[in-house]
C-alpha angles and dihedrals in degrees: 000000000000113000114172108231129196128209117224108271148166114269086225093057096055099107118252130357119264131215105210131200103192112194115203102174081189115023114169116107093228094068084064141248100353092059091054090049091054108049086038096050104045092048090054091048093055097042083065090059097259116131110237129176125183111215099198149197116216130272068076126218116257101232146176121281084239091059122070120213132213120209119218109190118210130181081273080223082165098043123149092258122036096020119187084016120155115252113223116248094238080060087064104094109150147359095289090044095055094046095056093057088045095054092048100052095052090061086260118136092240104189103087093052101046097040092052085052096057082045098057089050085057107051079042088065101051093040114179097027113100130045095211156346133248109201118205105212106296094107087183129160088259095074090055091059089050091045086056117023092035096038088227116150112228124215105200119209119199125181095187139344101264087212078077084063087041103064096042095056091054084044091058102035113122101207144030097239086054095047084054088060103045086051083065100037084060101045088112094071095071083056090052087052092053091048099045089053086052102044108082102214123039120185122191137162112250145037086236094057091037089070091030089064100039087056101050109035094035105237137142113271091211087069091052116086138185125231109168107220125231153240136216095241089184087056102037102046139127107285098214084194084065119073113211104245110230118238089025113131117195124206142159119224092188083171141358105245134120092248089072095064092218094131085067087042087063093041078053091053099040083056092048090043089068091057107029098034085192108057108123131184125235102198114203096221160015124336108218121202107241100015133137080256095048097052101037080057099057091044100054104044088244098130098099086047108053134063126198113210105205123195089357118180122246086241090045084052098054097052080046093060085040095066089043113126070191147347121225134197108188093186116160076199145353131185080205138319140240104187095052091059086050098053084050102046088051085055092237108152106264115217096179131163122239094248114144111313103356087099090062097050109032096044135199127015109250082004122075092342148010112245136191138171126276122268094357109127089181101059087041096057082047098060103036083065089051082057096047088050111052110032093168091071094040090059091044085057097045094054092046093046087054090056093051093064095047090053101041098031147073140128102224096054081051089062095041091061098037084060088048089062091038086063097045091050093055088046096051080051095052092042095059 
């Protein structure tokens, strides 16, 4: 399969400069991955000498002091705090606005649409001043209008296919009248698929997602490119001052969705727990009153066990993988993951599935990794206890694993090929 590569290179050879408007519909890097891309990204791009300015939706992106950011407000329906709450009518106050109530009150996730409409007013508005546009996942209609009213190319980056999302949520909904609603939640996808078959260049971040993509949303697997995403190695490293505890799992529940794979992650816990009385878990999140976690908590007798580390600091995170006996990532399937490479990068043992493109990312089994199979609570117990029991291996493959990121990821040769395609795609424009 086909995977763009970069060779090392000064910033001041890549060929013209580029004026970039970066579109992040949802920023903040507690919300995962796409927040991390973003204010990542965007840094790396403008450190070789390229402009770039994020135009995005709240929860905002977190960025570089070099890189401005443009807030767009919504109506926040989906917030921290009050999630799924009513805006009032007096908060109504234009188009986007009123789509995005609309949208709401039919079942459908509203953000992506509304916030590509507000995007494509302000880009209206500054007309001629940007070449393109890197869209951060929202693949909404209002791309297309700035694709074709504004003549601005539009490089689409995808993580993963939502419709992945999608059909594990319908798998794991307990009740018809839930799975109805999930049907509706997840409405939008059929928009991103209309959107992906009209934008002429897609970049995304693993093979896995690569033919993931190609497959649902039915296009052509030659306009879809990989470009592998990156890690500060400096920053997330081995902290030779912190022990590794043992019986300490570490984990990031970046959301509570199936998707995520954390309920098998607890059934895992509650089987070690019989023979290592003092395994505990260290979540990487927030605890949400009437969740899958929460319940499965409850069920399962895991409170006193596991901590949930809420609105953590990156530097807080790293002493927190330090202390690991191991790191897991229980995905059922990632495009990516981001957690994974920074379990690695901190050295932290990383016991991961082979769910989507963890493969790709973790490596070998006993290698550079320890791998087991999706959902499967059994085979994950298992192999938590292999951990507990041969330390020896498990620092062999830390240290290899750490080895692995510095090798295969950075973020500046992520932004290196990502201008590349952002060249190619002008070209391919001017060339029509």
């Amino acid at each position: 399969m086909e995977e763009d590569t970069a060779e090392k290179s000064n910033p001041n050879e890549e060929a013209g400069h580029l004026r970039i408007a970066m579109l992040a519909y949802r920023g903040k890097p507690h919300v995962g991955g796409q927040g991390v891309y973003v204010r990542e990204m965007s840094k790396a791009l403008a450190e070789l000498g390229h402009t770039v300015e994020v135009f995005g939706g709240p929860p905002y992106p977190d960025l570089d002091p070099k890189v401005p950011l443009h807030e767009f407000p919504s109506l926040e329906i989906y917030n921290d705090y009050f999630p799924g709450r009513m805006p009032g009518i007096w908060e109504i106050k234009d188009m986007p606005d009123f789509v995005e109530l609309c949208s709401y009150l039919t079942g459908n996730f509203s953000e992506p649409l509304s916030f590509s409409l507000r995007a494509f007013r302000a880009l209206k508005d500054r007309e001629g001043e940007f070449d393109l546009v890197i869209d951060n996942g929202s693949l909404a209609y209002g791309n297309l209008l700035i694709q074709r009213k504004l003549n601005l190319p539009i490089l689409g980056v995808i993580h993963h296919p939502i419709t992945v999302d999608r059909k594990l949520e319908l798998d794991n909904a307990r009740t018809v009248v839930e799975r109805f609603g999930k049907r509706r939640w997840y409405a939008f996808t059929r928009m991103q698929t209309r959107v992906c078959k009209r934008i002429k260049r897609i970049v995304t971040v693993s093979e896995s997602s690569r033919e993931d993509i190609s497959k649902d949303h039915k296009v052509n697997i030659d306009r879809i490119h990989v470009v592998p995403i990156g890690i500060d190695t400096d920053f997330f490293a081995p902290q030779d001052h912190i022990e590794r505890i043992p019986g300490r799992i570490v984990s990031t529940a970046s959301a509570d969705v199936p998707l995520k794979g954390q309920r098998y992650l607890l059934e895992a816990l509650a089987e070690v727990r019989k023979k290592y009385p003092h395994v505990h878990l260290e979540l990487v999140g927030k605890q949400r009153e009437g969740s899958t976690t929460a319940e499965t908590l409850a069920q399962l007798g895991l409170s006193d066990i596991v901590n949930f580390n809420q609105g953590i600091s990156y530097r807080e995170l790293v002493d927190l993988l330090a202390s690991a006996s191991v790191a897991v990532v229980p995905s059922l399937y990632e495009g990516f993951s981001i957690p994974a490479i920074e379990a690695l990068s901190c050295g932290a043992p990383l016991i991961a599935t082979t769910g989507g493109a963890l493969p790709e990312v973790a490596g070998p089994h006993l290698e550079t990794s320890l791998a087991v199979p999706p959902g499967d609570s059994s085979a994950l117990a298992k192999q938590i206890e292999y951990a507990f029991e041969h330390p020896e291996v498990c620092r062999r493959v830390g240290e290899a694993g750490r080895q692995r990121v510095i090798e295969k990821w950075s973020w500046r040769e992520s932004a290196i090929t990502t201008a590349k395609h952002c060249h190619e795609l002008l070209a391919m424009d001017k060339a029509l």
